[in-house]
N, C-alpha and C positions, 0 to 999 in steps of 0.2 A: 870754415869747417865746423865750427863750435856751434854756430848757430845752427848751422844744419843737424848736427849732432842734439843739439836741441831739439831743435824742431822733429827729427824722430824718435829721440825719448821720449817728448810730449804724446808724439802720436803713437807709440809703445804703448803707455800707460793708457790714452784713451782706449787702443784697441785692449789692453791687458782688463780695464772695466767694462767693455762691453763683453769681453767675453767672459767674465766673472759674472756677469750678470746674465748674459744667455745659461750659462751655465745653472745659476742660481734657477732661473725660468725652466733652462731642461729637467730639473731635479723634484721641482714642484710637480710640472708636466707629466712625470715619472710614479709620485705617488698620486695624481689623481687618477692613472690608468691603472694604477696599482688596485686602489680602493674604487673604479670602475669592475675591474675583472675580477673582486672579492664578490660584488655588488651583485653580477652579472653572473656568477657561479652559486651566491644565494637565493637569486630567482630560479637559474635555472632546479636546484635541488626544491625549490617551490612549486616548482610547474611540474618537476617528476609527482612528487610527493601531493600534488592534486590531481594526476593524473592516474597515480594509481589507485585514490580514494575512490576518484569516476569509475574507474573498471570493476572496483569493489562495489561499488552503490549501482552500478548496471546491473552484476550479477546475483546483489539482492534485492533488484526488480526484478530481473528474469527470475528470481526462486519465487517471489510473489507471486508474479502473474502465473505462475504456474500452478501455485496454491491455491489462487483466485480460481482460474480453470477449473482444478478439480474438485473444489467445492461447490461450484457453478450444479458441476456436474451431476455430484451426490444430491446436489439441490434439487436441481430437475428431478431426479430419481425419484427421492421422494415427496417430491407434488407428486408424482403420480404416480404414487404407490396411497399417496392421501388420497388422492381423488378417485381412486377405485377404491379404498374403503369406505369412500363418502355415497360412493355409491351404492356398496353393500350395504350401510349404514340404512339408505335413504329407504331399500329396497325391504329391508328389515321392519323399518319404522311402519310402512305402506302393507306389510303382512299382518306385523304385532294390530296396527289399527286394524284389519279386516277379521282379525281373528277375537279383537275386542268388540268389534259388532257383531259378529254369532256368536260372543259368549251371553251378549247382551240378549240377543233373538232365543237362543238356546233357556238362558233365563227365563225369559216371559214364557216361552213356550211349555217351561216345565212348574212353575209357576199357575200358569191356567189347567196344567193336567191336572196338577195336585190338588188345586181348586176343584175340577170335576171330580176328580177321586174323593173326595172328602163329600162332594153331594152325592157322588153314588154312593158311598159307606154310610150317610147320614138317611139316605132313602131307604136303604137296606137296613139298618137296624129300626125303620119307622117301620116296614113289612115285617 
């Protein structure tokens, strides 16, 4: 009986260090799920806190592209609010030069009167 008694003491204490040591292993086990779900709850406030940045930086791309738009717009506009003055312009330039050719004509013309007036004045004080 004594050795029996031994022999499960012995095997007492064996199992009393395996389970000190599962124990020991459960407890480890314990803070790496621990500092897993610390780990796992700082990504996820990462992933919110980049996801709300995205919605933010979408909805000032959508305020750009909007501002893009309507500059586009004005842009357009005024090409061609330029390009009808360019044409006023061109149409101006096209008068001013035809009006500077009969000032030119109108010159010569009054020019050669004044020339004949002056031989007719010159004739007439020779009579």
């Amino acid at each position: 009986l004594q050795k029996e008694l031994l022999k499960y003491k012995q095997e007492a204490r064996n199992l009393q260090g395996i389970k000190d040591a599962l124990q020991q292993r459960l407890t480890q086990q314990d803070a790496s799920v621990l500092q897993l779900k610390q780990e796992l709850l700082r990504a996820n406030m990462d992933k919110e806190e980049l996801h709300n940045q995205n919605v933010d930086l979408q909805r000032k791309v959508e305020e750009r592209n909007r501002l893009l738009a309507e500059y586009k717009k004005e842009l357009g506009q005024k090409d061609r609010h330029l390009q009808q003055h360019q044409t006023k312009l061109d149409e101006m330039v096209r008068q001013l030069s035809e009006a500077s050719y009969q000032q030119v004509d109108l010159k010569r013309e009054l020019e050669h009167k004044e020339a004949l007036l002056a031989h007719c004045m010159k004739r007439e004080a020779e009579e």
